[in-house]
NUVEX-380735 format. One record per atom (N, C-alpha, C): x, y, z; residue in three letters. Coordinates in steps of 0.2 Angstrom, whole numbers, plus 5000, padded with zeros to 4 digits. Example, Ala and Ser with C-alpha at 12.3 -4.5 7.8 and 13.67 -1.06 7.14 Angstrom:
BEGIN
506649725039ala;506249785039ala;506649845039ala;506449895035ser;506849955036ser;506450005039ser;
***
This chain:
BEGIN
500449945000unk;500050005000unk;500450065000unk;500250134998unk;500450204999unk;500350235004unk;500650285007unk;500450315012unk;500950385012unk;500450435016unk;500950485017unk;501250485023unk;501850515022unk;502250525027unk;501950525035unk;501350605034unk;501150615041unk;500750545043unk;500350525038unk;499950445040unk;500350425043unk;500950415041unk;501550345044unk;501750365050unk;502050425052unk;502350455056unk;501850475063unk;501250475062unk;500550485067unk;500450415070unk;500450365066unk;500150305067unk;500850255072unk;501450285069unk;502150265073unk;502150265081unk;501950365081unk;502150395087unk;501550365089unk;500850355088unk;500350315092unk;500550265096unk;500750215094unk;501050165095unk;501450175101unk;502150225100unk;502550225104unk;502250255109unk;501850295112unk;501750325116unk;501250285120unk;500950215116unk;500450195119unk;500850155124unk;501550125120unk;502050095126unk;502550155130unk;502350205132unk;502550205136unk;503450275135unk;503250275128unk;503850305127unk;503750395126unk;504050435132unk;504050505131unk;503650525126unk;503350605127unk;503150625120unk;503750665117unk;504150695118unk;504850695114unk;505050675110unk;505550595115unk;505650545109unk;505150495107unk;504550515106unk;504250455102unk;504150485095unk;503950585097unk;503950615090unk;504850595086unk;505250605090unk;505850595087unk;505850535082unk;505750475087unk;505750415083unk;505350405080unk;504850425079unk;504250395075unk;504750425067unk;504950495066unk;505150545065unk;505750505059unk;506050475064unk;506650425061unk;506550365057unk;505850325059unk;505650285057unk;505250295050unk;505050345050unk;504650365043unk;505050385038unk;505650435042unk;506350445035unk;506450365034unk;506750345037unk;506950285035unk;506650255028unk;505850255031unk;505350185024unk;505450255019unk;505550315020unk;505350365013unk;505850345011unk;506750345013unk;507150325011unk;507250265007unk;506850205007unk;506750155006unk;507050105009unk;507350115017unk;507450075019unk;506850035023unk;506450005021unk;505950005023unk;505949955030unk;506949885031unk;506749855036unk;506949895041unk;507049935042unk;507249985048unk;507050055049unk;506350055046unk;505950115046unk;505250065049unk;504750065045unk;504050035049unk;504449955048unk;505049925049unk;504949865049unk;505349845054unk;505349905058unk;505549885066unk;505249905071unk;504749915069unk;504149965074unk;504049915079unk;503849845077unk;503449805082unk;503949755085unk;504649765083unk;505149735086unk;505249785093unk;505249845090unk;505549885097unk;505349905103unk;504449875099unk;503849875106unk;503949825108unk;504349765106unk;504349695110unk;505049715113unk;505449745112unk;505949755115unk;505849795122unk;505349835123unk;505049895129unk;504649855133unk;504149795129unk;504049755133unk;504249735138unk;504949695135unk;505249635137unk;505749685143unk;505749745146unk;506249775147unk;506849785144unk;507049765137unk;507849785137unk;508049855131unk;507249895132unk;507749945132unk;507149985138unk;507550055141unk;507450085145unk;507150165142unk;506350185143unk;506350215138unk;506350285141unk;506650295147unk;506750335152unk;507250365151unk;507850325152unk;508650335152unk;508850365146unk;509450415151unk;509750465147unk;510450455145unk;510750475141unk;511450425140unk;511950515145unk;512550475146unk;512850515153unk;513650515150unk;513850565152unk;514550575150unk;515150535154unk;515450495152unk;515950445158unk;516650465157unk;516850505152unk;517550525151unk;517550575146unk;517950635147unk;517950655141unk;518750665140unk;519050685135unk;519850675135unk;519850725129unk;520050805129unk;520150845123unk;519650805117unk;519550805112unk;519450775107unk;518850705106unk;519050675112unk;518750605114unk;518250605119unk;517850585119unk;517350585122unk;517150505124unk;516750485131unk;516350415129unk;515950415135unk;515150415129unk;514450415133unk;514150355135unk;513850325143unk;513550305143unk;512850295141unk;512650235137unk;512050245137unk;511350225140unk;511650205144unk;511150165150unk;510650135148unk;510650075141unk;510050045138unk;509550075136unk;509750135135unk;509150195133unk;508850175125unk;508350225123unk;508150215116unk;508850225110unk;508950175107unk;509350175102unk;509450245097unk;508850255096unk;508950315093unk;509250395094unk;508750395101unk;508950465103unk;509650455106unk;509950395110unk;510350395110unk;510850435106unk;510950385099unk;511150385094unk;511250485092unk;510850505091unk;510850595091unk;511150635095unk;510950605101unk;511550645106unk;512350645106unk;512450575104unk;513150555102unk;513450585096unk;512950605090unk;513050625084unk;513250705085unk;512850755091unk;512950815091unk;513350825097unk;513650775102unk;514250785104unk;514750785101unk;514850725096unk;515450735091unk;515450815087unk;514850825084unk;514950895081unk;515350945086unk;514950955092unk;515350995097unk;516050985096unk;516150955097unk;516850935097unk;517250945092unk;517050935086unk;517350945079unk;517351025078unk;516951065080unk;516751135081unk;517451165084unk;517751115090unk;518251145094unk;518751125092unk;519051075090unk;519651015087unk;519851005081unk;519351015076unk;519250995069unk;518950915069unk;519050885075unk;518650805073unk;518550795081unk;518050755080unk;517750745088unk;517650665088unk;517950605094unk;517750545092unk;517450525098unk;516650485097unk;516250495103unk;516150425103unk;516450385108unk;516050305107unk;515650315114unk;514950265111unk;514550275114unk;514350175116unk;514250195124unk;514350115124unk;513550105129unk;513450015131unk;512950025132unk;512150055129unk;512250055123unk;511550075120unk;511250025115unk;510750025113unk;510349985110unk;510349995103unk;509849965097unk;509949975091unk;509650045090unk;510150065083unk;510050135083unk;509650145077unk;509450055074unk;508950085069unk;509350085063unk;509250125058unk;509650155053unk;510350195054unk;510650165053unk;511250215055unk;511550255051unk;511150265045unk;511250325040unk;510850375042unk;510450365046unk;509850435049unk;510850475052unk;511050455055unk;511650505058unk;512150525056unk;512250475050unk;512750505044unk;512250575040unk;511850575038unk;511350625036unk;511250695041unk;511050675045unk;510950725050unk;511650755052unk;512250735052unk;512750785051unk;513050805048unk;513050775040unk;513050805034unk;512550875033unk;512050865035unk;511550905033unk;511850945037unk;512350955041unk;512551025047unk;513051035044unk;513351005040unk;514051025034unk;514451005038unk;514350925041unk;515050885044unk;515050805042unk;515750785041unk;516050745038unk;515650695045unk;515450645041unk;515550555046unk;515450525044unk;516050455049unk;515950405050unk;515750375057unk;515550325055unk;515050295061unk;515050235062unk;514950195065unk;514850125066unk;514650085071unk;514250025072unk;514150005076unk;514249925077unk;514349875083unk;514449815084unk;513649795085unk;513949725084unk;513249685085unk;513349625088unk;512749585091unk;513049515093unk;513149495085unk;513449435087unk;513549385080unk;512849355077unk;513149375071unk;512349335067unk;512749315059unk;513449305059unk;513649285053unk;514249245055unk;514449195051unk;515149175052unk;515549175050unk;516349195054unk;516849225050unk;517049165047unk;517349165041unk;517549155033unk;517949085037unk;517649035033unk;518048955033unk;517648945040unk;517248945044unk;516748925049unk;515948935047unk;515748895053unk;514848865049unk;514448895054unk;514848915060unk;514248945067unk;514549015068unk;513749045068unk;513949135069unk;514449155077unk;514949195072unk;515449225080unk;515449295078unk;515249315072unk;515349405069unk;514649435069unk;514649505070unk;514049555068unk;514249555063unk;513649595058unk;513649625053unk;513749715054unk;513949735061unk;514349775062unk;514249835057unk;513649875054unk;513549935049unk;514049985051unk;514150015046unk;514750065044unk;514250135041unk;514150195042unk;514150245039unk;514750295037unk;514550325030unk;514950385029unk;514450425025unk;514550495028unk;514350545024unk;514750595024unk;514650625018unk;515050695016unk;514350765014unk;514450805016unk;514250865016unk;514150875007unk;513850905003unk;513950934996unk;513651004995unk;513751034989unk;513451084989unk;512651124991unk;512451164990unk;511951204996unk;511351154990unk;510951124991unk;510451094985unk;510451034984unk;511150994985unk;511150934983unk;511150884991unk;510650804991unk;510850804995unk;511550764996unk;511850755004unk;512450745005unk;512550665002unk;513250644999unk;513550564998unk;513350545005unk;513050485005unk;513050435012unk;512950345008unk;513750325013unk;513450275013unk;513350225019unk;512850175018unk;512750145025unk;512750095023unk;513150045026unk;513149945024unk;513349895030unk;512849865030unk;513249815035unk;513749765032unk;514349735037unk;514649715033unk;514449645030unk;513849605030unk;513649565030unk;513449575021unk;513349535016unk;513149555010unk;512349575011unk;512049555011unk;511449575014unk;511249585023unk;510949645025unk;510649635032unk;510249595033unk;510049555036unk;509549515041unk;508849545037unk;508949625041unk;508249655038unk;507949675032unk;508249645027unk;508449635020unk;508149585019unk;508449545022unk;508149455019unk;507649455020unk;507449475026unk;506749475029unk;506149515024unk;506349575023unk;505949625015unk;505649585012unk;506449555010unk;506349495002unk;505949455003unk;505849415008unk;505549345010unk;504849375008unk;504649415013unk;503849435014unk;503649475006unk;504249515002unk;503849514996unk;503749484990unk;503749404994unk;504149334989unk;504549334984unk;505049364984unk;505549384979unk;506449344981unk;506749334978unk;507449314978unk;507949364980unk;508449354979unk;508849394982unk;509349424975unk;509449474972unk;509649504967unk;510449464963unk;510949434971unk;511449394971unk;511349364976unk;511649304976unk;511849254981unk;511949284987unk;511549284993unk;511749315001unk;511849275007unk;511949185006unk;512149135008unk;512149075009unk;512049045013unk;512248975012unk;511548955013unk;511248885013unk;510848865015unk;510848805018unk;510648765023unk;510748715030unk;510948655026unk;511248675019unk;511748615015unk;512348625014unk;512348695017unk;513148725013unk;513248755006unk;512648785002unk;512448784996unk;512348844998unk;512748884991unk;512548964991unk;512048964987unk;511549024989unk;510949034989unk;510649114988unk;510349114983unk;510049184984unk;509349184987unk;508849124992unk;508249124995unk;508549144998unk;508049195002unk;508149235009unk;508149195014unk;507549155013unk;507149095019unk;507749065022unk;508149025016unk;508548985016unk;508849005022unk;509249055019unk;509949095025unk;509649115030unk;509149135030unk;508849155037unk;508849085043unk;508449025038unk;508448965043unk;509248935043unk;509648955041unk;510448925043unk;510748965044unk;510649025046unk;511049075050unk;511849105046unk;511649055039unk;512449085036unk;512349115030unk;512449175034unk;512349245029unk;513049265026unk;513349275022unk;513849305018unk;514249355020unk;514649355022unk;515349435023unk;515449445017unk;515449525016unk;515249565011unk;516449535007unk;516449525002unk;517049495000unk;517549455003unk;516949415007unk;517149345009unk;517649355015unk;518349335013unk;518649335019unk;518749405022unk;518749445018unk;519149535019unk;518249555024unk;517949555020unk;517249565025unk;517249525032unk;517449475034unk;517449445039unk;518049465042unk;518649475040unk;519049525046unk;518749585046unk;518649625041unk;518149695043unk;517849695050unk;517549645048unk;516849655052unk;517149635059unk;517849605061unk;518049575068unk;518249625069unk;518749675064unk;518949735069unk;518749785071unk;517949795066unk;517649855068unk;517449845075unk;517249765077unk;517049755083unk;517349735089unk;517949745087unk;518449755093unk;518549855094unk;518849865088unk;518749955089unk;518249985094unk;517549965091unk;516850005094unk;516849975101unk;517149925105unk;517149895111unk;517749945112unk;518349945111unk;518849955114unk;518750045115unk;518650075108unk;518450155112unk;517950195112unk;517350155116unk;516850135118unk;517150145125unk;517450095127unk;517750035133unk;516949995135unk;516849985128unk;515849935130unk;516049875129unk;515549825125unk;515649765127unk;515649745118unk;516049695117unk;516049675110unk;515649605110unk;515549585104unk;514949515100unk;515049475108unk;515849465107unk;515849385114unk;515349395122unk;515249465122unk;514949475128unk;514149495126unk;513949525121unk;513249535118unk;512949475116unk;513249425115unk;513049355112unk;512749315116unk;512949355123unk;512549295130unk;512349355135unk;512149415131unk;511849465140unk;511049475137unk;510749435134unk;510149405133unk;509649475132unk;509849515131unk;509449585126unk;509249605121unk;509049555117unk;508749555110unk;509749575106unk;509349615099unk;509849645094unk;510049695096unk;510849685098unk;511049755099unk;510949775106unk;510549745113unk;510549775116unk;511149755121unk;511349825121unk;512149825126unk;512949855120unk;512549865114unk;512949885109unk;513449945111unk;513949935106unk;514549985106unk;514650015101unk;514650085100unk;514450115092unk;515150165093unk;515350195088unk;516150245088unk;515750295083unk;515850375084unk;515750395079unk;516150445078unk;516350455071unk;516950525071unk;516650585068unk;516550625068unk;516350685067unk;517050755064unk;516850765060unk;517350785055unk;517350885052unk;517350925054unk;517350995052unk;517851005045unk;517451005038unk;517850995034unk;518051055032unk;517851115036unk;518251205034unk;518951195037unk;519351135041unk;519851135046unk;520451115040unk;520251095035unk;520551075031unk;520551065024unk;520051105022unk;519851135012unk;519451175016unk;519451235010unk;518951265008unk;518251235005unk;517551255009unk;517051225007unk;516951254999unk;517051304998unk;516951314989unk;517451244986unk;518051244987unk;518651184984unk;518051124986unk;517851104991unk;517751024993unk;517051014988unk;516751064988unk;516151074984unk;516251044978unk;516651084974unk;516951084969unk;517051004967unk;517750994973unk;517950904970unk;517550854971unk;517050864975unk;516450814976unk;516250824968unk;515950864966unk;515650854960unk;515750824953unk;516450854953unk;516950804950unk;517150744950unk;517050724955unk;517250644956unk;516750614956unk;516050644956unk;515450624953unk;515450594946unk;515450654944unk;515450654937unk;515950594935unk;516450604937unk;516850554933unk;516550494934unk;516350454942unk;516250394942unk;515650374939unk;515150424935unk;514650404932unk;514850414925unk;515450444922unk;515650444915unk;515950374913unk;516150324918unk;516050254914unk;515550244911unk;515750214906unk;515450154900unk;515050104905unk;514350094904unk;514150034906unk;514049954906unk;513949914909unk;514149854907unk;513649834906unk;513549774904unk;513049734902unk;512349734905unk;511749734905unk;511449734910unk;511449784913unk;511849844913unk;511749884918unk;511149934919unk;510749974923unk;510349994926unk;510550074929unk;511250074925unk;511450134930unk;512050144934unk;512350194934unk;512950194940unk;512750234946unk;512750214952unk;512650274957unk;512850284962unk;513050354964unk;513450374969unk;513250374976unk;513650344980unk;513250354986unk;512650394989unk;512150364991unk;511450404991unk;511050434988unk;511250404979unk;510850414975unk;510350374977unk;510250314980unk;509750274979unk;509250284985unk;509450344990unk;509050354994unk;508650434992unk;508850444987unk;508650524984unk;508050474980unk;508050434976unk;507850404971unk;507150394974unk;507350374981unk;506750304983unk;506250384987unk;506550464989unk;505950504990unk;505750534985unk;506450534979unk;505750544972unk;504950524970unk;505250434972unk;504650414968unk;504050404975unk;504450424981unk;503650434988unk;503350484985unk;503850544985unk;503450614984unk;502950594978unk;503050564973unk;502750564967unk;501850504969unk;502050454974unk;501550404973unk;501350364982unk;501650414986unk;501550394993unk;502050344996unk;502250335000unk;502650305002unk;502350235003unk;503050185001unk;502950094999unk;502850095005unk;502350035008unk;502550005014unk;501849935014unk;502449875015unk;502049795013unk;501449795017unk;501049795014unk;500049765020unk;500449735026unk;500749675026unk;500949635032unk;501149685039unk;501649725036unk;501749795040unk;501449815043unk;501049875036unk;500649895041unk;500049855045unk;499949825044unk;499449805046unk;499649745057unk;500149745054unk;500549725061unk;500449805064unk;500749875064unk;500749915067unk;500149955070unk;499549935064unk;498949945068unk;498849905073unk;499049825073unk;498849815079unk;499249825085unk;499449845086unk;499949875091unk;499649905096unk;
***
């Protein structure tokens, strides 16, 4: 079905408030959750609405709790988040780092103890859009196996970057777990009975597989270039633990808090006046555009696109048709 924004963002923030959740951060996340499906990431927009009310449920997240400063060190910072909502969470750590970068030229704030933050491109964005450079990242319990093993010991561990661009355009962002597909991806796929575009894992024979189902019920999902994704993925999640000083996969895998909760996220935050001119950076961003879409295309090809072309694309066609969102969805969320 189609829906507008305010439809989805009304019916969200009902929901959260019916559990329980402030009216501040409910409008927030409701807020984040509708970017999200406009953006087209539809599993971490309304496709985690009724996950996070079983998560508030269950107690393991606190929707009271404020994240708290436990060190700070010139530059470096590391917050508390006392199980709090992953989101807001996530925004306060986003516009600490700014502060910081404001001061320093780069601000690095790991944030430990907090929960899923959802979309992690919502804070690549949102600090672009303040005309600041980042990266971001966060650990996960394991839900993939590292390369030449058959039982999950790695997170898929998501990675943001964005870059600021000219006054009009919006910012490059990319956001990826380092898993070939997310969990919440396969799960999309499955419910709109469709396949998977490439092969995203193994199936409970050892057979690579493009059904979602499959992977889903063998738990072997693919690292994003095989072995090099599967060290990716172990050192982002020792980094996020270590300057954090939170807790990495080995300790998440058994504090029995659904996904992600107890998570360790790093973020760096970046003032790109400390070192080019914003007219000059404007400039080479554009150009480096350009060039990577002046390749010839290949077979089959549909296009080249540059980091978050494909989220500008996916508010194109809402703006023009309402925003996507599968019956089973919404139709879970009404009952909520």
């Amino acid at each position: 079905m189609r829906l507008s924004f305010e439809e989805i963002k009304k019916e969200i923030k009902r929901v959260f408030l019916k559990y329980g959740v402030p009216e501040e951060k409910a409008e927030i996340c409701a807020r984040i959750h509708t970017e999200s499906t406009n953006d087209g990431i539809y599993s971490h927009g309304t496709g985690r609405v009724a996950r996070f009310v079983d998560y508030i449920k269950k107690g393991w997240v606190d929707v009271h709790a404020e994240p708290v400063i436990v060190k700070e060190e010139g530059a470096l910072c590391i917050l508390d988040g006392n199980l709090g909502i992953g989101i807001t969470n996530a925004l306060t750590a986003a516009d600490k780092g700014m502060e910081l970068a404001k001061k320093y030229g780069v601000g690095l704030v790991g944030l430990r103890n907090t929960t899923h933050w959802m979309r992690g491109g919502s804070y690549g964005l949102y600090a672009a859009n303040k005309g600041f450079i980042a990266f971001m990242w966060t650990n996960t319990e394991s839900i993939m196996p590292p390369w030449g093993g058959k039982e999950v010991r790695l997170g898929n561990n998501p990675v943001v970057m964005a870059v600021p661009r000219k006054k009009g355009e919006s910012p490059l962002m990319m956001d990826m777990a380092v898993s070939q597909y997310a969990y919440g991806k396969l799960a999309m796929t499955r419910l709109a009975g469709k396949k998977l575009p490439f092969p995203g894992g193994y199936d409970k024979n050892g057979v690579l597989t493009d059904d979602p189902g499959a992977i889903e019920e063998s738990q072997r999902i693919l690292p994003m270039g095989y072995w090099k994704g599967s060290t990716f993925s172990f050192m982002l999640d020792i980094l996020a633990a270590v300057l954090s000083d939170g807790l990495g996969a080995v300790d998440l895998d058994h504090n029995g808090k659904g996904s992600c909760g107890g998570a360790s996220q790093v973020m760096i935050l970046m003032d790109p006046s400390k070192t080019k001119s914003l007219p000059e950076m404007e400039t080479f961003i554009e150009r480096s555009v350009a060039h990577l879409k002046s390749a010839a295309l290949s077979e089959n090809s549909t296009g080249i696109l540059a980091p978050g072309d494909d989220y500008v694309h996916f508010r194109e066609e809402h703006a023009k048709l309402g925003i996507f969102v599968e019956d089973v969805i919404w139709n879970e969320i009404l009952a909520l």
